[in-house]
DODOBA-373890 format. One line per 8 residues: number of its first residue (from 1); their letters; for each residue x, y, z of N, C-alpha, C, O. Coordinates in steps of 0.02 Angstrom, whole numbers. Atoms other than C-alpha are relative to their C-alpha. Layout:
NUM) A) X:Y:Z:X:Y:Z:X:Y:Z:X:Y:Z | ... $
END
This chain:
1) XXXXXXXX) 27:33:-59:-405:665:-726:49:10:58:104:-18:52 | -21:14:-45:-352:708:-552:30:-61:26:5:-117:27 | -33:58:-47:-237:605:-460:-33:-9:68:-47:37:106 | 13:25:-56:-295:498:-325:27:-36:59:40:-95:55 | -53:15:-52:-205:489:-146:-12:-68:2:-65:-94:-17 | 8:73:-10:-169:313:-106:-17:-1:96:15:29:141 | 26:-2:-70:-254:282:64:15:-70:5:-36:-88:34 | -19:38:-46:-184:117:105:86:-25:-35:117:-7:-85 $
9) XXXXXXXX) -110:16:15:22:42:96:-1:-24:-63:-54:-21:-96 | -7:34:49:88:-45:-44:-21:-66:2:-45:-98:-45 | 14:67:-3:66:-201:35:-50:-13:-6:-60:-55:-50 | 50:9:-1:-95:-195:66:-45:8:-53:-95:-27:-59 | 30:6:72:-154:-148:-100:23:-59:-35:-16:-95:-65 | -1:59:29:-54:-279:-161:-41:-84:34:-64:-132:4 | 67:54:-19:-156:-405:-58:-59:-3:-15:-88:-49:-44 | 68:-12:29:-306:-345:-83:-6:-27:-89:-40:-70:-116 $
17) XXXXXXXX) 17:27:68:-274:-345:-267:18:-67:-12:-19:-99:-49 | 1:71:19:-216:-504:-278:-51:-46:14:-72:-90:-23 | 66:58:-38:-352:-593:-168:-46:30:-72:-53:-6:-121 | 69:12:52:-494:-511:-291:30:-26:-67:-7:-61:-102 | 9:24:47:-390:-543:-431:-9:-82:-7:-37:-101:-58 | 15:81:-9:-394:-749:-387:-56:-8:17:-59:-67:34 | 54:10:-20:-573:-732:-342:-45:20:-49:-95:-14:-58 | 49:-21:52:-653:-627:-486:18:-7:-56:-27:-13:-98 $
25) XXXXXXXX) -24:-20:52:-534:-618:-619:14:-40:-33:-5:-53:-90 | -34:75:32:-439:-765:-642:-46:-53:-28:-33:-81:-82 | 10:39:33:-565:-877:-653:-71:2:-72:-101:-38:-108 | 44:-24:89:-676:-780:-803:46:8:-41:30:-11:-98 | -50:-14:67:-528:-737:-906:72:-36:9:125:-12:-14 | -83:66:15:-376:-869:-892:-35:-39:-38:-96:-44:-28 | -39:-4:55:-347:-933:-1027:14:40:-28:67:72:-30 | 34:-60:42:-427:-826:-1131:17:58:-14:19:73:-74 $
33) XXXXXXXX) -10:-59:5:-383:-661:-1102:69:7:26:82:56:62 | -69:-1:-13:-194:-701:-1080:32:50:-19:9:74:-71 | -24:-67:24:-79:-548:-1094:-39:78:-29:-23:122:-68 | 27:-69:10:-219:-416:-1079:-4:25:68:-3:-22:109 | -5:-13:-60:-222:-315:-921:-94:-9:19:-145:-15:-14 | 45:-16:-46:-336:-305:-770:5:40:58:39:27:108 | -16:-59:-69:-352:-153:-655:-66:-4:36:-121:10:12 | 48:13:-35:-452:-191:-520:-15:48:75:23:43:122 $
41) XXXXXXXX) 13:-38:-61:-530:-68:-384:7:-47:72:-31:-93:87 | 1:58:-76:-467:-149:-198:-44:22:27:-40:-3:83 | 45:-40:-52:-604:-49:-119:-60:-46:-28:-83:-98:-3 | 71:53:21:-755:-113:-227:-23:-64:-22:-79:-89:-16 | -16:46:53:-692:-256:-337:-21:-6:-49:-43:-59:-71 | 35:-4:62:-747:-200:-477:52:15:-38:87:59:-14 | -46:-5:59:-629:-206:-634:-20:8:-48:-81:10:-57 | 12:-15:61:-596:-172:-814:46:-55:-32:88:-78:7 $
49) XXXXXXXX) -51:30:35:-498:-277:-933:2:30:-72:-47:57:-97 | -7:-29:51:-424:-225:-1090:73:-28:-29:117:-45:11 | -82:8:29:-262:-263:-1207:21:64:24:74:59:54 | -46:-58:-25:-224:-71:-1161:-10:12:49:-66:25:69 | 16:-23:-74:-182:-36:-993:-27:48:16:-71:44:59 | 9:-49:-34:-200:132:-975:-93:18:-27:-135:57:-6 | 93:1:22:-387:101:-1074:-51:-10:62:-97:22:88 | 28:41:-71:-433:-11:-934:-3:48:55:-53:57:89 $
57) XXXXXXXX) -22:-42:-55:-363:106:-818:-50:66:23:-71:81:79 | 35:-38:4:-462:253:-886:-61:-7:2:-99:36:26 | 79:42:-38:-623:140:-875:-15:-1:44:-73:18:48 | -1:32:-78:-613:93:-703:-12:67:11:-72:80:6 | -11:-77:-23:-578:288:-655:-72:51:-16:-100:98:12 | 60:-26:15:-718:326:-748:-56:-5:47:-81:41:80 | 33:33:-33:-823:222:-668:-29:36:65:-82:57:86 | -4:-2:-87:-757:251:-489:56:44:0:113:21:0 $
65) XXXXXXXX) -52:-45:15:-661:408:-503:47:4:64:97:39:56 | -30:-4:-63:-592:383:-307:15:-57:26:23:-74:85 | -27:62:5:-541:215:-375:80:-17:42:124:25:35 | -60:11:-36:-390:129:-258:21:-60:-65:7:-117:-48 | -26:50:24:-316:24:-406:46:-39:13:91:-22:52 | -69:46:21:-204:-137:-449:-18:-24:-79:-70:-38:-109 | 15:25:59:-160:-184:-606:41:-62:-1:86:-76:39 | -28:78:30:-109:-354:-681:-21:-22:-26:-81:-32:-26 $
73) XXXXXXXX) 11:48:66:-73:-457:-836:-20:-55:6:11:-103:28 | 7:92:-25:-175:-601:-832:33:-41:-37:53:-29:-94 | -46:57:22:-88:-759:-853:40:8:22:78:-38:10 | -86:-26:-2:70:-671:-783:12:22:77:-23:59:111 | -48:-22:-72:163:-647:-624:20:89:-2:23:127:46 | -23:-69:14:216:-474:-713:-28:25:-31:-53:-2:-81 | 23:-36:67:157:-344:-795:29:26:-50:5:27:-107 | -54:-21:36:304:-271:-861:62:-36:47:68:-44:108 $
81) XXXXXXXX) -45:43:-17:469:-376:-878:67:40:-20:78:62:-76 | -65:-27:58:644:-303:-901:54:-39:24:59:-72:76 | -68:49:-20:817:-379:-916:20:-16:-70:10:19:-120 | -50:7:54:916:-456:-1038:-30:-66:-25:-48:-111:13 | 20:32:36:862:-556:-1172:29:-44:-55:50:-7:-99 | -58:10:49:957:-663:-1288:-29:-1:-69:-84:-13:-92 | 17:-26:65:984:-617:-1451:-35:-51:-61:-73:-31:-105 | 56:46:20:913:-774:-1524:-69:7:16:-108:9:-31 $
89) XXX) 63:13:-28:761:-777:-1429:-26:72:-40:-87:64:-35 | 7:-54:8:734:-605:-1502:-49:-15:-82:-37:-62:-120 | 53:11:68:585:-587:-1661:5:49:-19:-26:65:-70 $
END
């Protein structure tokens, strides 16, 4: 699958995605679908959800192959977390 230019900033995708995700996303799948992603088109607002991102990802694309995505873990501020962990807390 071709790559698709990003036609607007960072910021602005991240607004966008955030507003639809608090408008479409959040409130069908919080609780519920905690720690599975959502990649959501800022252009159409049409999304996918999935435990695998890049599933979701390849859904959406499908879909709307000139898709402007965002992705994010619902329930989560992050999608991916890194840093230091203590060795207790560790399973």
């Amino acid at each position: 699958m071709p790559a698709v230019k990003r036609r607007y900033s960072k910021e602005e995708i991240a607004r966008r995605g955030s507003a639809l995700y608090d408008e479409k996303v959040r409130p069908l799948f919080e609780p519920s679908h905690n720690d599975q992603f959502a990649v959501i088109d800022i252009e159409t607002g049409e999304f996918e959800v999935d435990a695998n991102e890049l599933d979701a990802c390849h859904r959406l694309r499908a879909r709307f192959p000139k898709a402007q995505p965002w992705l994010v873990r619902i329930g989560s501020r992050y999608v991916r977390r890194f840093g230091f962990m203590p060795r207790n807390a560790r399973t």
